[in-house]
Residue frames as a rotation matrix with the C-alpha (Angstrom) as fourth column:
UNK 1
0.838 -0.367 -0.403 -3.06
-0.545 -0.566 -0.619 15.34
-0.001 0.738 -0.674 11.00
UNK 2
-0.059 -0.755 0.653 -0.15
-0.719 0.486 0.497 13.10
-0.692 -0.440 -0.572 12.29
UNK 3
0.060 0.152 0.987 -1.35
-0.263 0.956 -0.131 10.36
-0.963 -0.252 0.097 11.43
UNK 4
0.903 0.420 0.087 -2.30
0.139 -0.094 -0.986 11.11
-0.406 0.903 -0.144 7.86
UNK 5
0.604 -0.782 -0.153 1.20
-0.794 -0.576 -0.193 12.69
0.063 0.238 -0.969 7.34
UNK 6
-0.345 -0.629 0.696 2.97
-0.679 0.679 0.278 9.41
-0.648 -0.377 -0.662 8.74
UNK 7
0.478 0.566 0.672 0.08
0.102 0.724 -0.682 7.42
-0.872 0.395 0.288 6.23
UNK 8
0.623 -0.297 -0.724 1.97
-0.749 -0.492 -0.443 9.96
-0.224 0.818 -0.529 3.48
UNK 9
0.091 -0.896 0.434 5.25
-0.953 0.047 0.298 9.09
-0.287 -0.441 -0.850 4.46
UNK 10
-0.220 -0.492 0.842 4.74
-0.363 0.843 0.398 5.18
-0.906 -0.218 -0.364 4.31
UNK 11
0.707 0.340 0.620 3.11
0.494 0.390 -0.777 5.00
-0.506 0.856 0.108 0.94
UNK 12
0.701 -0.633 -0.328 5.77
-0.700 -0.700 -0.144 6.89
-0.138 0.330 -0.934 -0.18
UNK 13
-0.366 -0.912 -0.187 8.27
-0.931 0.356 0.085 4.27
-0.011 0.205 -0.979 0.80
UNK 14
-0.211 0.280 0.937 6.11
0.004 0.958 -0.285 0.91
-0.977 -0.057 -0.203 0.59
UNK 15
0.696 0.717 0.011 4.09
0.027 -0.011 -1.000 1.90
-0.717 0.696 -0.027 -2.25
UNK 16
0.950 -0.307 0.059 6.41
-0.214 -0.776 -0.593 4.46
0.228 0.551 -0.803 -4.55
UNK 17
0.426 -0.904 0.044 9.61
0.602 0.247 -0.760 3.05
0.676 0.350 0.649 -4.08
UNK 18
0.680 -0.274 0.680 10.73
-0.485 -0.864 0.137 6.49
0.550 -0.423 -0.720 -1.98
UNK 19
-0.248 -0.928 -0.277 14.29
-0.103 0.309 -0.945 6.01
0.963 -0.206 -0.172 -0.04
UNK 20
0.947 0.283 -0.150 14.22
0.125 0.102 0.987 4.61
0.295 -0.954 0.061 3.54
UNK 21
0.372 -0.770 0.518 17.05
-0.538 -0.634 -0.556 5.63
0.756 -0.072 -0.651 5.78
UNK 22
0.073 -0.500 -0.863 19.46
0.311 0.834 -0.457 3.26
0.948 -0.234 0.217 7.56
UNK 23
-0.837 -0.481 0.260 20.23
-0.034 -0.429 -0.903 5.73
0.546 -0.765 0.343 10.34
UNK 24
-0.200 0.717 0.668 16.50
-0.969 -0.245 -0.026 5.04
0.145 -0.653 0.744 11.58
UNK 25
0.708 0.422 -0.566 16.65
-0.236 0.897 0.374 1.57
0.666 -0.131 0.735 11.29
UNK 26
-0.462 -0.783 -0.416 19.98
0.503 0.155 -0.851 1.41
0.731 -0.602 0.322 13.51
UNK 27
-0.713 0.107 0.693 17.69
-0.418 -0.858 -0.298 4.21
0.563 -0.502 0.657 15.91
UNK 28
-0.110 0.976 0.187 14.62
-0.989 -0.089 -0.117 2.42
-0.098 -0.198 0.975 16.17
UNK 29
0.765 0.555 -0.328 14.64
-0.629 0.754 -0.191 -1.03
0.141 0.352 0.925 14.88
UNK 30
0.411 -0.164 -0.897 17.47
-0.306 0.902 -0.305 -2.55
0.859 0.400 0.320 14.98
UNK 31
-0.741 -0.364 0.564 17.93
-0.671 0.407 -0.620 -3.05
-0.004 -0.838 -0.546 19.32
UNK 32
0.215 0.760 0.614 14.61
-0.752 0.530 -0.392 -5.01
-0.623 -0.377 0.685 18.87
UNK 33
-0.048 -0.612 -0.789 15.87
-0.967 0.227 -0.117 -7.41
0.251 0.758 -0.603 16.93
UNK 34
-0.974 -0.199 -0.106 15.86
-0.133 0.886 -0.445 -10.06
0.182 -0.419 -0.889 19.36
UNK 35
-0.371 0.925 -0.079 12.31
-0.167 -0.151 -0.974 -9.37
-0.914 -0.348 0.211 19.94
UNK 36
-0.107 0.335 -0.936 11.74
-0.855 -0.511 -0.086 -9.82
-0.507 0.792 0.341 16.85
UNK 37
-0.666 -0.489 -0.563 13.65
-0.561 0.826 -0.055 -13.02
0.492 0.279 -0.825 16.26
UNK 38
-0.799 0.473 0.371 11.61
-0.113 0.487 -0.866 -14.22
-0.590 -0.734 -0.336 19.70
UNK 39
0.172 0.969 -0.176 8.28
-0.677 -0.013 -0.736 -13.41
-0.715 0.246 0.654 18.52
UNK 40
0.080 0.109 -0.991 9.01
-0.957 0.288 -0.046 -14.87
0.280 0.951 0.128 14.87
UNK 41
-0.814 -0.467 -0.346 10.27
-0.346 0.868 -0.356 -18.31
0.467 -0.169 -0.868 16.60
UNK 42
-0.844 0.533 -0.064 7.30
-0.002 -0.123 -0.992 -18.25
-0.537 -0.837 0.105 19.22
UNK 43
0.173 0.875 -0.453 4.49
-0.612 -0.265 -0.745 -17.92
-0.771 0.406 0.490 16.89
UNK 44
-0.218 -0.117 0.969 6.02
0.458 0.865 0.208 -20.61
-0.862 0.489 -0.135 14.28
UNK 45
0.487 0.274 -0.829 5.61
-0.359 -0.803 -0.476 -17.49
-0.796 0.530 -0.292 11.76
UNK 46
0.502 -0.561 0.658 7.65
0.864 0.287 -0.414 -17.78
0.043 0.777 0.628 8.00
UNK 47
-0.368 -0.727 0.580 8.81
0.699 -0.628 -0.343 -14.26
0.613 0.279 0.739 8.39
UNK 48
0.389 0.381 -0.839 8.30
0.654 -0.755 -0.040 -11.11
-0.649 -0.533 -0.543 10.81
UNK 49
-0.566 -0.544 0.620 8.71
0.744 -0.660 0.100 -7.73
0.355 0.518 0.778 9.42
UNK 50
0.243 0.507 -0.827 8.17
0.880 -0.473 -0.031 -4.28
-0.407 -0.720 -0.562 11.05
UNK 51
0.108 -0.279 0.954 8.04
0.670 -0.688 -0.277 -0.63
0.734 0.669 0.113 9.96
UNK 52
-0.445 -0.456 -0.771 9.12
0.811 -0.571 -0.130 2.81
-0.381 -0.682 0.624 11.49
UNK 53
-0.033 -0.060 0.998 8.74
0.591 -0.806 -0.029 6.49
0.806 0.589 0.062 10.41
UNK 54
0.066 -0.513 -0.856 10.38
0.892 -0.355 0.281 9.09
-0.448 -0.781 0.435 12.25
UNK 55
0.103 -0.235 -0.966 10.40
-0.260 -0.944 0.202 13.13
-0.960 0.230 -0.159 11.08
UNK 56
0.694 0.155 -0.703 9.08
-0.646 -0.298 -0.703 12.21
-0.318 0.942 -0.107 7.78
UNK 57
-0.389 -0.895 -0.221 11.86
-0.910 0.411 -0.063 9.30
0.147 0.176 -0.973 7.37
UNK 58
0.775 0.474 0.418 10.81
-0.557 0.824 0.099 5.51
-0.297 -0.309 0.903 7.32
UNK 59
-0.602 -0.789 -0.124 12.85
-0.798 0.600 0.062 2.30
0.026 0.136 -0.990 8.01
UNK 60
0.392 0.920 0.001 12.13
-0.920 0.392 0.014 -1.02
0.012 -0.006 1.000 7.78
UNK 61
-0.465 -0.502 0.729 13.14
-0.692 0.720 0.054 -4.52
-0.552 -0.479 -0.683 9.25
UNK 62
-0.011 -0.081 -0.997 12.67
-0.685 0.727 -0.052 -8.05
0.729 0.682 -0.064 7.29
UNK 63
-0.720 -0.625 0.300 13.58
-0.687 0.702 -0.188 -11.53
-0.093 -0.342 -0.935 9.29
UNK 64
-0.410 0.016 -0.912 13.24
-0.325 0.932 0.162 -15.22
0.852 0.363 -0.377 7.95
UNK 65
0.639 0.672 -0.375 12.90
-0.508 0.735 0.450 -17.79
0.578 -0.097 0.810 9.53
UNK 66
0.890 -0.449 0.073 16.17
0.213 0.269 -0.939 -18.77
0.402 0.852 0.335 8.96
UNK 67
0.524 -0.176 -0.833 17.12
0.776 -0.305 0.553 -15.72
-0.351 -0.936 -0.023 10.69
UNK 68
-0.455 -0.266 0.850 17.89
0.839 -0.449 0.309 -13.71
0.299 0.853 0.428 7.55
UNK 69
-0.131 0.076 -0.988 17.99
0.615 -0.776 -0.141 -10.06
-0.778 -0.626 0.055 8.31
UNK 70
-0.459 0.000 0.888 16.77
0.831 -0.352 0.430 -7.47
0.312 0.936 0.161 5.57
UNK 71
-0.001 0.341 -0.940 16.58
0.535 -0.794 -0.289 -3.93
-0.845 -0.503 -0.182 5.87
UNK 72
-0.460 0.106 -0.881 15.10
-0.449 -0.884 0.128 -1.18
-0.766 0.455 0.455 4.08
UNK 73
-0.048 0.192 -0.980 15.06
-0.998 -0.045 0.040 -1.10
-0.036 0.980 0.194 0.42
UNK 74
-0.539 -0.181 -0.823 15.62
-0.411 0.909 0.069 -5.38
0.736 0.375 -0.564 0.63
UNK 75
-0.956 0.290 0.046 13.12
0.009 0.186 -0.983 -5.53
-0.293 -0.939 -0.180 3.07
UNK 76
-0.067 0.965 -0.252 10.73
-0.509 -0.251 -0.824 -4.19
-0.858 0.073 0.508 1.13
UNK 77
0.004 0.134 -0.991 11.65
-0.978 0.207 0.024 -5.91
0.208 0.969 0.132 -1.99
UNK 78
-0.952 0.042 -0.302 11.71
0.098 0.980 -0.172 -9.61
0.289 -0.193 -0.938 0.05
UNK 79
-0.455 0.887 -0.072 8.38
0.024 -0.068 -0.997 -8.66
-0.890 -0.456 0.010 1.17
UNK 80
-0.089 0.275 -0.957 7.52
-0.812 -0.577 -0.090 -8.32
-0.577 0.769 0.274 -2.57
UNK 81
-0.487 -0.532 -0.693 8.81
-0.786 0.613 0.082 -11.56
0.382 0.584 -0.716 -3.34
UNK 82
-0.964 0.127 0.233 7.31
-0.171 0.377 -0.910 -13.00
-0.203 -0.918 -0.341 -0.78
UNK 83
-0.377 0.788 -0.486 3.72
-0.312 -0.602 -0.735 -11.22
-0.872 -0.125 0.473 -1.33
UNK 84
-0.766 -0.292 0.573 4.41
0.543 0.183 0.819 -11.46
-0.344 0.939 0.019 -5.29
UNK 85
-0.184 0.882 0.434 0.33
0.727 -0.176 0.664 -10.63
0.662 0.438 -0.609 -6.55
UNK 86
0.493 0.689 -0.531 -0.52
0.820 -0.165 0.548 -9.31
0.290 -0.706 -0.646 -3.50
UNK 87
-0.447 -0.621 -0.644 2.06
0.889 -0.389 -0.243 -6.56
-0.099 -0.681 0.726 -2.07
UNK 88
-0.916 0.084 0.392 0.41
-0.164 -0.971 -0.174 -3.53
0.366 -0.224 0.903 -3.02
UNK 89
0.138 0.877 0.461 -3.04
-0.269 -0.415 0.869 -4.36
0.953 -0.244 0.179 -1.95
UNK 90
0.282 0.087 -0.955 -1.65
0.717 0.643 0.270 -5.84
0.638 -0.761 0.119 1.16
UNK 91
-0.700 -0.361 -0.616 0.28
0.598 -0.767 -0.231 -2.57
-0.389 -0.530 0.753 2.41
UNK 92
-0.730 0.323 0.603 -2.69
-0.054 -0.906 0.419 -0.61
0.681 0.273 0.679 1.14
UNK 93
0.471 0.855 -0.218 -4.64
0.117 0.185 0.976 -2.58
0.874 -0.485 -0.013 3.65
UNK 94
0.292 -0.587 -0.755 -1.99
0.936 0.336 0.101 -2.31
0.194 -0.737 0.648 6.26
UNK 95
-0.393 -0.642 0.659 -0.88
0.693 -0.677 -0.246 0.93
0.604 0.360 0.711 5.89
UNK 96
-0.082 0.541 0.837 -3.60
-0.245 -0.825 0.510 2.91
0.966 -0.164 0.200 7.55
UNK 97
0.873 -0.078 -0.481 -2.94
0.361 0.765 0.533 0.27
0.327 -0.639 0.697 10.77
UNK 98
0.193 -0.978 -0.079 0.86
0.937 0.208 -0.282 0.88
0.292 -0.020 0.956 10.61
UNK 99
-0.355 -0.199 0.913 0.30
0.009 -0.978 -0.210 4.87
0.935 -0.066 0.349 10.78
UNK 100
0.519 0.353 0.779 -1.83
-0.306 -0.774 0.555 4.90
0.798 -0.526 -0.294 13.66
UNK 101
0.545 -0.703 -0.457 0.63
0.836 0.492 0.241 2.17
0.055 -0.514 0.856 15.66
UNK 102
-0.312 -0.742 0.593 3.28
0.683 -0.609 -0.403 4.79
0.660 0.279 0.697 14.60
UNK 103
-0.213 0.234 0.949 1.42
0.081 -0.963 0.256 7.58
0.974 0.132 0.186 16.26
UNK 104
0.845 0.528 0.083 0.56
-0.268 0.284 0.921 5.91
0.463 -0.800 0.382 19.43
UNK 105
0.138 -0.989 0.060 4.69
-0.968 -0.148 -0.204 5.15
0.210 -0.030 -0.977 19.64
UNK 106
0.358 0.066 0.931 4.19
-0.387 0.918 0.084 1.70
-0.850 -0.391 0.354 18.81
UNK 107
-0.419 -0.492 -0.763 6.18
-0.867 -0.031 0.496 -0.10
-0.268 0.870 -0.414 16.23
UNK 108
0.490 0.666 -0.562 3.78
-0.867 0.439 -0.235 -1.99
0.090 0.603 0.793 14.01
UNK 109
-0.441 -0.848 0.295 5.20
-0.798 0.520 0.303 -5.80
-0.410 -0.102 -0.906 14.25
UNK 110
0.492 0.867 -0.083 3.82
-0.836 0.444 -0.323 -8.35
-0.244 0.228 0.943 11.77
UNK 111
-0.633 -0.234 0.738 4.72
-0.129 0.972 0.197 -12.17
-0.763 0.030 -0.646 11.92
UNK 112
-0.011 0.597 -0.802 3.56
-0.971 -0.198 -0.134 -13.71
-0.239 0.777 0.582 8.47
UNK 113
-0.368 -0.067 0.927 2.33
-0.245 0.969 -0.027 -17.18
-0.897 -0.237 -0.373 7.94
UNK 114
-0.428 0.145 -0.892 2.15
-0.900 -0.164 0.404 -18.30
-0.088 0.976 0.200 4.31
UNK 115
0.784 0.602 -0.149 -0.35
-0.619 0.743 -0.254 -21.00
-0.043 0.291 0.956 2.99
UNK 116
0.362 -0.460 -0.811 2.33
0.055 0.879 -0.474 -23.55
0.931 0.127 0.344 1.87
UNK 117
-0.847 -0.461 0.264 4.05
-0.254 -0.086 -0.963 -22.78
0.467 -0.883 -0.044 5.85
UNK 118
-0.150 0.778 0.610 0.33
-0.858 0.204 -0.472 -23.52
-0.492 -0.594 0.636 7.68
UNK 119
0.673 0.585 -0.453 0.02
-0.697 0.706 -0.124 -26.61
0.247 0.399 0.883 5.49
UNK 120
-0.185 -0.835 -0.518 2.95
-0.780 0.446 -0.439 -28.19
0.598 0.323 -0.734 6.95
C-alpha cells in the first residue's frame, strides 16, 4: 500500500505538474549534495537528478555538469528540456523504481548520459 501511495504522490508531481515543497528538499536532499556532485563527476554523467517523497510531499534535486543546481518545479522542468520527446514515458518507466527506492528509505539517484555526451 506504501508503495503505491508514494507511486500516487510522484505522478502527481512528475507527471501532473502537482507542487513540490522546498522544505523537503532542504530536509532530505539538499545535505547530499556533495554526493551528488561526486557521483555526477565520477561517472562522467551530463546531469544527476534525484527524487524524494515524504508524508505525501515530494522534492526534487537537478545538477549539471557544470554544477548547476535546480530544485523542484526547475528541476523538473530542466529534466523536460533535457528529455524533450521523451519525459513522460521516461518517468512513467521510472516511477514505479523511484517508489519502491522511496519505501526501502533509499533516495532514488540517477546520473544521465545523453547520446551527443557518450559520443564525445
Amino acid at each position: 500500500m506504501a508503495v503505491k501511495n508514494i507511486q500516487k504522490q510522484l505522478e502527481k508531481a512528475l507527471l501532473n505538474a502537482d507542487e513540490m515543497h522546498y522544505s523537503l528538499y532542504e530536509y532530505e536532499l539538499e545535505e547530499l549534495l556533495e554526493h551528488f556532485k561526486s557521483s555526477l563527476k565520477k561517472d562522467k554523467d551530463e546531469f544527476v537528478f534525484a527524487v524524494t517523497e515524504n508524508n505525501n510531499h515530494v522534492a526534487m534535486v537537478l545538477i549539471e555538469c557544470s554544477g548547476q543546481i535546480y530544485i523542484n518545479e526547475s528541476a523538473r522542468d530542466k529534466l523536460k528540456e533535457f528529455w524533450k520527446k521523451a519525459y513522460s514515458k521516461n518517468i512513467q518507466k521510472l516511477i514505479p523504481m523511484f517508489a519502491k527506492q522511496l519505501n526501502n528509505n533509499q533516495i532514488p539517484i540517477n546520473g544521465v548520459k545523453t547520446a551527443k555526451k557518450t559520443m564525445e
